[in-house]
mmCIF entry with sequence, helices, sheets and N, C-alpha, C, O atoms, coordinates in Angstrom:
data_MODEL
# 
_entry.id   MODEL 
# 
_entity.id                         1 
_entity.type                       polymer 
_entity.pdbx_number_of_molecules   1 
# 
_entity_poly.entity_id                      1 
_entity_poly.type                           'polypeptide(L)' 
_entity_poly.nstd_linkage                   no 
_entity_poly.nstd_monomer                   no 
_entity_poly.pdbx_seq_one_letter_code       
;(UNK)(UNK)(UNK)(UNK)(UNK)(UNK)(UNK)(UNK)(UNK)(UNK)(UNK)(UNK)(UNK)(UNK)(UNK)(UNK)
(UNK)(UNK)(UNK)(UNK)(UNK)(UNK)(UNK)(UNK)(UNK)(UNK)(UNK)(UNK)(UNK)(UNK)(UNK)(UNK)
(UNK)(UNK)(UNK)(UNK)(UNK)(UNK)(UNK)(UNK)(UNK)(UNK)(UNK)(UNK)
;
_entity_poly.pdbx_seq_one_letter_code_can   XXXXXXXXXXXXXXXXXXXXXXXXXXXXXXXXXXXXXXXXXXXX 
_entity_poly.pdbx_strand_id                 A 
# 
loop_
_entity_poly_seq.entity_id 
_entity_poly_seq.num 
_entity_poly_seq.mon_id 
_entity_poly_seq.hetero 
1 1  UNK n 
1 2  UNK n 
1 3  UNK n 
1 4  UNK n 
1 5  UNK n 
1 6  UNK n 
1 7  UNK n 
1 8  UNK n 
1 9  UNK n 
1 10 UNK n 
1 11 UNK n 
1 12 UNK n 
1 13 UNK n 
1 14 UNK n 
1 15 UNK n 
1 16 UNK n 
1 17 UNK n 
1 18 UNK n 
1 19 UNK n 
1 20 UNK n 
1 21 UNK n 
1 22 UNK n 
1 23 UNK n 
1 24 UNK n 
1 25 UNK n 
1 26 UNK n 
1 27 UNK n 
1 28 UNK n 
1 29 UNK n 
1 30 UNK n 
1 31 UNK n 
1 32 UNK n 
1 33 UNK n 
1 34 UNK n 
1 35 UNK n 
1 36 UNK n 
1 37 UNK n 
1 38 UNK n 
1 39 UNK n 
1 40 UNK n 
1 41 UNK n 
1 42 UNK n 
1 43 UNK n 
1 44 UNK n 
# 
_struct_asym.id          A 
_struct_asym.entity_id   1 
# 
loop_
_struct_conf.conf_type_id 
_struct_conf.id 
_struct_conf.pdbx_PDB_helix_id 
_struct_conf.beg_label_comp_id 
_struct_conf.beg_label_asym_id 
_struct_conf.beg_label_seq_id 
_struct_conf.pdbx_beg_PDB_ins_code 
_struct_conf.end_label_comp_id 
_struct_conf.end_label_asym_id 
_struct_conf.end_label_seq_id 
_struct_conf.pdbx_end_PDB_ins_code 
_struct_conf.beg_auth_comp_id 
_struct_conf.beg_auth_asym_id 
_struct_conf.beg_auth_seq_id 
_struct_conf.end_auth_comp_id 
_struct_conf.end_auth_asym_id 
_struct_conf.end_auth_seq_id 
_struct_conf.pdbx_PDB_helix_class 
_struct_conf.details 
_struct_conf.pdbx_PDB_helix_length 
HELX_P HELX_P1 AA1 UNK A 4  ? UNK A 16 ? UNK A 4  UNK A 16 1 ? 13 
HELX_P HELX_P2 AA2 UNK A 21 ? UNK A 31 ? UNK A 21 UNK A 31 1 ? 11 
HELX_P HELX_P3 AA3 UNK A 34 ? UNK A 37 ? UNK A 34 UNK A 37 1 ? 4  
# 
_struct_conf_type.id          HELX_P 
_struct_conf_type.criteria    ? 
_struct_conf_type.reference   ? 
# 
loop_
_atom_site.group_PDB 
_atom_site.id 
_atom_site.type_symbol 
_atom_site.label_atom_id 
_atom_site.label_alt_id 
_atom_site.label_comp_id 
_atom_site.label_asym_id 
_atom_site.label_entity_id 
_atom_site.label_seq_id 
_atom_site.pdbx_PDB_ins_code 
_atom_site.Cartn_x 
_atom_site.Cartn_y 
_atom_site.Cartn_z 
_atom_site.occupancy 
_atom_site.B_iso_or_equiv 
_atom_site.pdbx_formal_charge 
_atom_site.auth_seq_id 
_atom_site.auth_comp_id 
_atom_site.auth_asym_id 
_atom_site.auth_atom_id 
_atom_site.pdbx_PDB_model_num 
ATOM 1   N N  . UNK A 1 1  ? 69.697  106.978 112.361 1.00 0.00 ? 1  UNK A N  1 
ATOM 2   C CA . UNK A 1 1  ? 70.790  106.199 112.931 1.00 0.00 ? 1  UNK A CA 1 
ATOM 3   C C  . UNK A 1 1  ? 70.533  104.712 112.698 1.00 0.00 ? 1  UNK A C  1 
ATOM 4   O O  . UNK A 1 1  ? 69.416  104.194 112.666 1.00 0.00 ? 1  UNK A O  1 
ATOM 5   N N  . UNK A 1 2  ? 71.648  104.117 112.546 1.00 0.00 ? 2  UNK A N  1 
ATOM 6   C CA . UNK A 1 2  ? 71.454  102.477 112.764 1.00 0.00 ? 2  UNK A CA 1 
ATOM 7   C C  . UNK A 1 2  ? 71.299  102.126 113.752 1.00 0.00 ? 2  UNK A C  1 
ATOM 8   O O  . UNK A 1 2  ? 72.064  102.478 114.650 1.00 0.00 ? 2  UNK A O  1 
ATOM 9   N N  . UNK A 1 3  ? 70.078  101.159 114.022 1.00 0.00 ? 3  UNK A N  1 
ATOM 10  C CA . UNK A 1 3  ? 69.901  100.253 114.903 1.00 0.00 ? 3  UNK A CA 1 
ATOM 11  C C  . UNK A 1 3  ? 71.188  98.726  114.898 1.00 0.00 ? 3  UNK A C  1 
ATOM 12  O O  . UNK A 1 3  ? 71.993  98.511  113.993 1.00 0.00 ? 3  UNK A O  1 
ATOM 13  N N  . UNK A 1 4  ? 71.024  97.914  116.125 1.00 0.00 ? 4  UNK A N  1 
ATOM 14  C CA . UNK A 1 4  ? 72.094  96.806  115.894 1.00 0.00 ? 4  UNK A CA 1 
ATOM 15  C C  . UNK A 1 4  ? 71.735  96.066  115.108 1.00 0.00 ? 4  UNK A C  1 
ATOM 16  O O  . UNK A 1 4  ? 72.732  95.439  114.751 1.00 0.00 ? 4  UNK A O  1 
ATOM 17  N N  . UNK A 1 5  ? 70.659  95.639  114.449 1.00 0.00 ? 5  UNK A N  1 
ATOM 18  C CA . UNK A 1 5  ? 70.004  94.654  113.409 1.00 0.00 ? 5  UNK A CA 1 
ATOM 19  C C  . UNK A 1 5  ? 70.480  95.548  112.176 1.00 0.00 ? 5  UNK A C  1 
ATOM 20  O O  . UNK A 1 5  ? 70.617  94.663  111.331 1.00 0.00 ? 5  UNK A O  1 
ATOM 21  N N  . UNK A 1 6  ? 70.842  96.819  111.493 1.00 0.00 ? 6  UNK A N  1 
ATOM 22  C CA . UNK A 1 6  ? 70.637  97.434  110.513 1.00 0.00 ? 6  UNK A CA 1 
ATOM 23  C C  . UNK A 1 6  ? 72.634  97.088  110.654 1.00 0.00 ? 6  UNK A C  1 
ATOM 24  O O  . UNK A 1 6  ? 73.344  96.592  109.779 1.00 0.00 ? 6  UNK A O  1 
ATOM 25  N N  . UNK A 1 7  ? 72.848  97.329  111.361 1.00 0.00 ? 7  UNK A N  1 
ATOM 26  C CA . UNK A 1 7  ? 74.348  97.419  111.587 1.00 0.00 ? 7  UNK A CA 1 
ATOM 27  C C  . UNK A 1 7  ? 75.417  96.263  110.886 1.00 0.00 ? 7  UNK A C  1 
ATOM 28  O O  . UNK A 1 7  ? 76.272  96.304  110.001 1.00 0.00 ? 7  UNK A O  1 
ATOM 29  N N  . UNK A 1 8  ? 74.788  95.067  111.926 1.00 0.00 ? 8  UNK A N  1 
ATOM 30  C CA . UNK A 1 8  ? 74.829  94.038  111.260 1.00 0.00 ? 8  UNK A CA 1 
ATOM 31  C C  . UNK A 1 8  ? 74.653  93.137  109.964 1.00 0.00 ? 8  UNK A C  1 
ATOM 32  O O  . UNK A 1 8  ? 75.431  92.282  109.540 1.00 0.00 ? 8  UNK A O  1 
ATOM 33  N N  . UNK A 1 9  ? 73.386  93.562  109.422 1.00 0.00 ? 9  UNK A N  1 
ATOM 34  C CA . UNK A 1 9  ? 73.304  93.362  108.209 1.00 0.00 ? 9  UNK A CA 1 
ATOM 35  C C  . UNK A 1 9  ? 74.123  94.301  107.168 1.00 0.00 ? 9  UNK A C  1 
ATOM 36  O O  . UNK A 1 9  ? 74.374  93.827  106.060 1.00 0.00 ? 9  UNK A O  1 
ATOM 37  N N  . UNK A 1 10 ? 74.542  95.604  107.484 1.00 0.00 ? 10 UNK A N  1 
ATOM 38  C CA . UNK A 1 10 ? 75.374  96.116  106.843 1.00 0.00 ? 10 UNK A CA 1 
ATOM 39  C C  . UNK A 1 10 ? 76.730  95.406  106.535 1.00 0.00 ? 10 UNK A C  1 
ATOM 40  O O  . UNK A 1 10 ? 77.160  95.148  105.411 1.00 0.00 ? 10 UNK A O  1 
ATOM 41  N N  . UNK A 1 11 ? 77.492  95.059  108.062 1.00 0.00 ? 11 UNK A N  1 
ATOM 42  C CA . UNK A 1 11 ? 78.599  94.454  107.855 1.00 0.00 ? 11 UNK A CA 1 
ATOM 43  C C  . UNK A 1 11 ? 78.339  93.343  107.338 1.00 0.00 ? 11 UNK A C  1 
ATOM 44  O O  . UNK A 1 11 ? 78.931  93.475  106.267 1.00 0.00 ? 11 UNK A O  1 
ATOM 45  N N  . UNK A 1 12 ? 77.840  92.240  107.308 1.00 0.00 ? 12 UNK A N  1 
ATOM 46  C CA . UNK A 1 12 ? 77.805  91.083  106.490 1.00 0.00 ? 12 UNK A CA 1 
ATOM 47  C C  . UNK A 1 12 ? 77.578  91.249  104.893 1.00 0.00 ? 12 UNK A C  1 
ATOM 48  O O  . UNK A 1 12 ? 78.205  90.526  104.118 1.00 0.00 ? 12 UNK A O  1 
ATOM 49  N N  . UNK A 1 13 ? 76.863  92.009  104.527 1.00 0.00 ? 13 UNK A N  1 
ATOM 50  C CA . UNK A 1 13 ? 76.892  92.810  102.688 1.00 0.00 ? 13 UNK A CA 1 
ATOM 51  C C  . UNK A 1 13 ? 77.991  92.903  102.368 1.00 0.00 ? 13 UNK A C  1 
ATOM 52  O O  . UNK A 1 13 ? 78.485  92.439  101.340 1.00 0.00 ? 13 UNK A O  1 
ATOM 53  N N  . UNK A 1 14 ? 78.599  93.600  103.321 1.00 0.00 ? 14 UNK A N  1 
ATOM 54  C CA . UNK A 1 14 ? 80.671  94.143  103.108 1.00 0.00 ? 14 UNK A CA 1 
ATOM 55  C C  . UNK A 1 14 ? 81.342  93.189  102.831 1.00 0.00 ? 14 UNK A C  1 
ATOM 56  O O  . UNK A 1 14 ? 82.012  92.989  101.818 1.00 0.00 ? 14 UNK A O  1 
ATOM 57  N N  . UNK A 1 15 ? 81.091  92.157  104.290 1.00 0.00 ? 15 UNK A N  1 
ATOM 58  C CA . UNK A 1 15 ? 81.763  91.136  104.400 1.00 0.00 ? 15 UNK A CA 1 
ATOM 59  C C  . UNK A 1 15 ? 81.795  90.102  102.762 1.00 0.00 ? 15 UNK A C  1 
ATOM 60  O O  . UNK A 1 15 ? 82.774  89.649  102.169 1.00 0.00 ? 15 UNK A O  1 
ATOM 61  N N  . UNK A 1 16 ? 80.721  90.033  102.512 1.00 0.00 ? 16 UNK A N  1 
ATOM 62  C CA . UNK A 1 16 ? 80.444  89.067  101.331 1.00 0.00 ? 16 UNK A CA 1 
ATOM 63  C C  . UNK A 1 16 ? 80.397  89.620  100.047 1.00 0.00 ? 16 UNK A C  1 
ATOM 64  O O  . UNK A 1 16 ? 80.318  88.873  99.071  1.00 0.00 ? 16 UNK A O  1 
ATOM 65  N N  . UNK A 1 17 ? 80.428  90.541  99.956  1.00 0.00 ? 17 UNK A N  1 
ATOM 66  C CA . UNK A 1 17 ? 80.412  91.312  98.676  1.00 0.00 ? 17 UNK A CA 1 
ATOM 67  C C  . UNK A 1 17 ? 81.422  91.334  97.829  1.00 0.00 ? 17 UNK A C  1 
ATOM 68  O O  . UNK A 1 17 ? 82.399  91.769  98.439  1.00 0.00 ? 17 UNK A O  1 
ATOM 69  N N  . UNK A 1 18 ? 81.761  91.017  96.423  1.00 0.00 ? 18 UNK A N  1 
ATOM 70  C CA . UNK A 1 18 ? 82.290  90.343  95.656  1.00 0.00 ? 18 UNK A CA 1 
ATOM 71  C C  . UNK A 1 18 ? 83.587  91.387  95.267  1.00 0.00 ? 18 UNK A C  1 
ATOM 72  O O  . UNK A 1 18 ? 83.415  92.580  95.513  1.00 0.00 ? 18 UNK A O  1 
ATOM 73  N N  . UNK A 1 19 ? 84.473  91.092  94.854  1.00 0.00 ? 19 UNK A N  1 
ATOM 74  C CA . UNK A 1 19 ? 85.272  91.900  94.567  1.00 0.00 ? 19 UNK A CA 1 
ATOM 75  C C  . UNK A 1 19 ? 84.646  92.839  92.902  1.00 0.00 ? 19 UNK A C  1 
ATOM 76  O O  . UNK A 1 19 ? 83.917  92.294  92.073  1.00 0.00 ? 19 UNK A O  1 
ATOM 77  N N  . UNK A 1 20 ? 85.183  94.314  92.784  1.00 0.00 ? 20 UNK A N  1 
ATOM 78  C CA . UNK A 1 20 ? 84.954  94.723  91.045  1.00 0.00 ? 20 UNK A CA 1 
ATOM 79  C C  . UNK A 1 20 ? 85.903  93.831  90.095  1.00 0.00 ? 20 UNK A C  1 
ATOM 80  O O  . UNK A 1 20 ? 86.625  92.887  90.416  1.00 0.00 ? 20 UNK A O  1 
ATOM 81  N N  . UNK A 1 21 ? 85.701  94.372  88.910  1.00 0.00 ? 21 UNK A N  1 
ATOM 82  C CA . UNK A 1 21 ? 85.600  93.434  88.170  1.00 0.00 ? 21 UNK A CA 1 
ATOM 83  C C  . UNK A 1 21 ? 87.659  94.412  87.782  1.00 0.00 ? 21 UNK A C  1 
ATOM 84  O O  . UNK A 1 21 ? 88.703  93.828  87.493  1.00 0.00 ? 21 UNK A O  1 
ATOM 85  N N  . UNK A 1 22 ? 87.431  95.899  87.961  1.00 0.00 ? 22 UNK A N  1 
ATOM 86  C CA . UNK A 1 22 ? 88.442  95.934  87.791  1.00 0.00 ? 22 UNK A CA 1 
ATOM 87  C C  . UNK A 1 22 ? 89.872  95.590  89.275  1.00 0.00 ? 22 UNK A C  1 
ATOM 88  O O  . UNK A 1 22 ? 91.097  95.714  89.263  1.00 0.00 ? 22 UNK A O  1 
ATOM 89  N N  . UNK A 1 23 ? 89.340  95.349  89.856  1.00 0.00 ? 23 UNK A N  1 
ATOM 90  C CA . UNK A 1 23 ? 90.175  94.701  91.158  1.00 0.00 ? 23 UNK A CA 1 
ATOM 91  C C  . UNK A 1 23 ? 90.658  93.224  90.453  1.00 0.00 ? 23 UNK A C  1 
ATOM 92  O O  . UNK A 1 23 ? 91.825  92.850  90.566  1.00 0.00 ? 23 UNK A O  1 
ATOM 93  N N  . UNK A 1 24 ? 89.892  92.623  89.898  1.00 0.00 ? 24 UNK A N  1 
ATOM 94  C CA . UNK A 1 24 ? 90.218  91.471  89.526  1.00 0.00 ? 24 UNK A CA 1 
ATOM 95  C C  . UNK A 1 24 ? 91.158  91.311  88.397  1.00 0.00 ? 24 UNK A C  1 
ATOM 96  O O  . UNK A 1 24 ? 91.997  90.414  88.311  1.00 0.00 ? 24 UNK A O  1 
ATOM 97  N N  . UNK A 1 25 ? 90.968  92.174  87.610  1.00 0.00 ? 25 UNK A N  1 
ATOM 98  C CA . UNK A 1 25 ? 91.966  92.203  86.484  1.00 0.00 ? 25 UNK A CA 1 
ATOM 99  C C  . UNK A 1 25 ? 93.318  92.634  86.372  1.00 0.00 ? 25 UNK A C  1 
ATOM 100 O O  . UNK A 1 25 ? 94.234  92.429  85.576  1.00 0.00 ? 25 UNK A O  1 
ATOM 101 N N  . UNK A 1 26 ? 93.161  93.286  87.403  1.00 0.00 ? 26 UNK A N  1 
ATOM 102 C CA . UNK A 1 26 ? 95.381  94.004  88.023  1.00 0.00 ? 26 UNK A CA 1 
ATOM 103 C C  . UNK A 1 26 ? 95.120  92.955  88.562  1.00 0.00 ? 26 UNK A C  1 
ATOM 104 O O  . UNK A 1 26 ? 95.593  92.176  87.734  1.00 0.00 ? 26 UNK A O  1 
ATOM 105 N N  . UNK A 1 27 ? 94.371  91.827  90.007  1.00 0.00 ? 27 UNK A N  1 
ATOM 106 C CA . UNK A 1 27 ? 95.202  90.551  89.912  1.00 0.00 ? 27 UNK A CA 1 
ATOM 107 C C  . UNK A 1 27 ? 95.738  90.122  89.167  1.00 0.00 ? 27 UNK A C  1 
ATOM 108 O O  . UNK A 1 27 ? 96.902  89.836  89.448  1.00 0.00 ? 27 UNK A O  1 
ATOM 109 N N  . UNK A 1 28 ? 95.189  89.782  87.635  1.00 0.00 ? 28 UNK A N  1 
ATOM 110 C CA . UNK A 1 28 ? 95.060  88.393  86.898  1.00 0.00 ? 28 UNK A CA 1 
ATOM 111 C C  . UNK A 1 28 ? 96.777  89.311  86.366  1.00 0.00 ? 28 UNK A C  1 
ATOM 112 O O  . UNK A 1 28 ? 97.852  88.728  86.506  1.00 0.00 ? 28 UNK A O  1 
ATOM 113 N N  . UNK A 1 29 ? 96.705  90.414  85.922  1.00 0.00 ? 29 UNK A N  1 
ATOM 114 C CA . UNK A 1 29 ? 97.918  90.782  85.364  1.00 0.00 ? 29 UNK A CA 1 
ATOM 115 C C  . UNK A 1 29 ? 98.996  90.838  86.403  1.00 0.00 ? 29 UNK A C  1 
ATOM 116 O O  . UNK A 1 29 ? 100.185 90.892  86.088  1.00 0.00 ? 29 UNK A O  1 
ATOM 117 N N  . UNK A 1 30 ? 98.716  90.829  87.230  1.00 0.00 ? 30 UNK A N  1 
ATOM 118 C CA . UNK A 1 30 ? 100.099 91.192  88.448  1.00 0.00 ? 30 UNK A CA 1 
ATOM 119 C C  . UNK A 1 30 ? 100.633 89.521  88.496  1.00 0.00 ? 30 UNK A C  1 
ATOM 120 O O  . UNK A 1 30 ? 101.774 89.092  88.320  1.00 0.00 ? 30 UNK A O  1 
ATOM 121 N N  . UNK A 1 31 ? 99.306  88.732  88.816  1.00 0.00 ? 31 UNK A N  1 
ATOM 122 C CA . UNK A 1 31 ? 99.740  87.304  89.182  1.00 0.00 ? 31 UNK A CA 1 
ATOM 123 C C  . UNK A 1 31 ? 100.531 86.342  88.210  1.00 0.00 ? 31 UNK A C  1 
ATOM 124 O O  . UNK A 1 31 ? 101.317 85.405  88.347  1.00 0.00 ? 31 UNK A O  1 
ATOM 125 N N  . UNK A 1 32 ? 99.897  87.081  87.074  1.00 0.00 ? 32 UNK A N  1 
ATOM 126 C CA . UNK A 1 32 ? 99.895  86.453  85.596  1.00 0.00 ? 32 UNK A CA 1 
ATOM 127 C C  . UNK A 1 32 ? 99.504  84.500  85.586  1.00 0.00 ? 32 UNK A C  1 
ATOM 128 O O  . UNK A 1 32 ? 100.104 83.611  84.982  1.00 0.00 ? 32 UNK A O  1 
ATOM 129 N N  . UNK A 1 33 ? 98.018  84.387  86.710  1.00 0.00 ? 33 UNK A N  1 
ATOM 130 C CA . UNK A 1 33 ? 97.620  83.298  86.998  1.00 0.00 ? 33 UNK A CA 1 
ATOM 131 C C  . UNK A 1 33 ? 96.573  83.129  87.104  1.00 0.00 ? 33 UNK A C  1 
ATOM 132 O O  . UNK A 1 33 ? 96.205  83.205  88.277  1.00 0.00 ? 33 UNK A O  1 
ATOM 133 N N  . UNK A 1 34 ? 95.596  82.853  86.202  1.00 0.00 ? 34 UNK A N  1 
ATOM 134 C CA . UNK A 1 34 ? 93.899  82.622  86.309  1.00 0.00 ? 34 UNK A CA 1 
ATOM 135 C C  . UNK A 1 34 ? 94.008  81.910  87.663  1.00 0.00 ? 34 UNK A C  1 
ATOM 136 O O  . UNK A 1 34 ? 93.127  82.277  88.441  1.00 0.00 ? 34 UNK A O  1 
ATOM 137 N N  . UNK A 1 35 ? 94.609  81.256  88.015  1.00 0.00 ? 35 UNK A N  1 
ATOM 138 C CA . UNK A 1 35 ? 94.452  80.009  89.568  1.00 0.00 ? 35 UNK A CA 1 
ATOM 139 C C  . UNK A 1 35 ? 94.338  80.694  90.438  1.00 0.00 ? 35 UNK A C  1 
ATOM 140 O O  . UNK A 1 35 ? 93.242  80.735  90.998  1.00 0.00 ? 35 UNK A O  1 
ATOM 141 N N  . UNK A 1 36 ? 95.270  81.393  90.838  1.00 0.00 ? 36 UNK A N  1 
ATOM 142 C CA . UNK A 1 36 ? 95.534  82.588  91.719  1.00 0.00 ? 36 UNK A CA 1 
ATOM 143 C C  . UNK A 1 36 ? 94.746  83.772  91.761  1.00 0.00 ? 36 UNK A C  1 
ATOM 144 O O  . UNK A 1 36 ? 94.851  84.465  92.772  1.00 0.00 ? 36 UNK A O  1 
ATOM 145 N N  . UNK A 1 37 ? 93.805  84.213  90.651  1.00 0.00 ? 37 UNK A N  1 
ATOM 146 C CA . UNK A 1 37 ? 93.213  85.357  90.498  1.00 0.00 ? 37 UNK A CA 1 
ATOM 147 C C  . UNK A 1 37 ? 91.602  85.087  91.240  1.00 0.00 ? 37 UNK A C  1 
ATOM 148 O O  . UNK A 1 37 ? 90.886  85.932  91.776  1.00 0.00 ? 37 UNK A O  1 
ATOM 149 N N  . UNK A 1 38 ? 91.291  83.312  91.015  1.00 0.00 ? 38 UNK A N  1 
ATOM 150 C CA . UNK A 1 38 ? 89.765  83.091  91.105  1.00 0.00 ? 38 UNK A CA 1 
ATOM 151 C C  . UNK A 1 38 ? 90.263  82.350  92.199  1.00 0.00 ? 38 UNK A C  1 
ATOM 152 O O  . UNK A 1 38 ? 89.580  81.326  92.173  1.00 0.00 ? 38 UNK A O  1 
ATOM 153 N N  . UNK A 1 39 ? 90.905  82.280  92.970  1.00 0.00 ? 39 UNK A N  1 
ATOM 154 C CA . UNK A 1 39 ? 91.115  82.059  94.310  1.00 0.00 ? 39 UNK A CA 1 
ATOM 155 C C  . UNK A 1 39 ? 91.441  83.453  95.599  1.00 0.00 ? 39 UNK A C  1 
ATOM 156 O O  . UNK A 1 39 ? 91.198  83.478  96.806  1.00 0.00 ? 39 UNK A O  1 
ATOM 157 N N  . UNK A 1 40 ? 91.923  84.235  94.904  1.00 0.00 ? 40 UNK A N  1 
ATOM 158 C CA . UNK A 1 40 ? 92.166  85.488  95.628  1.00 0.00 ? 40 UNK A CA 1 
ATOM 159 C C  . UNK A 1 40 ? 90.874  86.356  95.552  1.00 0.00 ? 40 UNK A C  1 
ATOM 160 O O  . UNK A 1 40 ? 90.631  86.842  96.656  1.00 0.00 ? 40 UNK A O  1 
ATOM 161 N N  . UNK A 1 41 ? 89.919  86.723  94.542  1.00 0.00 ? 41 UNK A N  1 
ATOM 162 C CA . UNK A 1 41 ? 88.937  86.911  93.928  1.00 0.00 ? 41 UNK A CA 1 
ATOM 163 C C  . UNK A 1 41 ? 87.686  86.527  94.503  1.00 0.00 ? 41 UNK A C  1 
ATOM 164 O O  . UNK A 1 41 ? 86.814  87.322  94.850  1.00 0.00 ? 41 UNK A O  1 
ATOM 165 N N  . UNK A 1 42 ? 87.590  84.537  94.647  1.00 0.00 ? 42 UNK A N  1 
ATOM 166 C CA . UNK A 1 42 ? 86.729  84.159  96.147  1.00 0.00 ? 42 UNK A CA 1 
ATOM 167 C C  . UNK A 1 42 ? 86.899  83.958  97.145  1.00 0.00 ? 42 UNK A C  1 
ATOM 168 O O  . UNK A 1 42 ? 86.141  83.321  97.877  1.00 0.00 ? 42 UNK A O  1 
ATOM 169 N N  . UNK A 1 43 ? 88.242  84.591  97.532  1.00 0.00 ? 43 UNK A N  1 
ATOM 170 C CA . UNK A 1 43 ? 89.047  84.609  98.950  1.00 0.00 ? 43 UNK A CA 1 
ATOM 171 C C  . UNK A 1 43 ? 88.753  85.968  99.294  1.00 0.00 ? 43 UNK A C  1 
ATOM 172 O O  . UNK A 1 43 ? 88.737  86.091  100.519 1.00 0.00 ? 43 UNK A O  1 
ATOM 173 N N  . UNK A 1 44 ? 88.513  87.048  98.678  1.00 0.00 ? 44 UNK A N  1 
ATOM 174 C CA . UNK A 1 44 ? 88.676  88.168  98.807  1.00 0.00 ? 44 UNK A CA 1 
ATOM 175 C C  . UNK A 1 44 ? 87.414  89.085  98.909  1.00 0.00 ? 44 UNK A C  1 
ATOM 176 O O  . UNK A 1 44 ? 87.545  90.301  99.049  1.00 0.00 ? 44 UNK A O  1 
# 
């Protein structure tokens, strides 16, 4: 089982963990906006 220290550090990994690479690329095509893609991308 997780302890609250194991817990926590789990959610913050999640939290910060980068988007894939194919998540990023249906942005860039949906947005049709590099600006928008590497802002949603380190927003996301």
């Amino acid at each position: 089982m997780m302890g609250p220290g194991s817990a926590l550090a789990f959610l913050v990994v999640i939290l910060l963990y980068p988007p894939c690479l194919a998540r990023v690329a249906v942005m860039r095509s949906e947005s049709g906006s590099r600006k928008w893609t590497a802002i949603s991308a380190h927003w996301g």
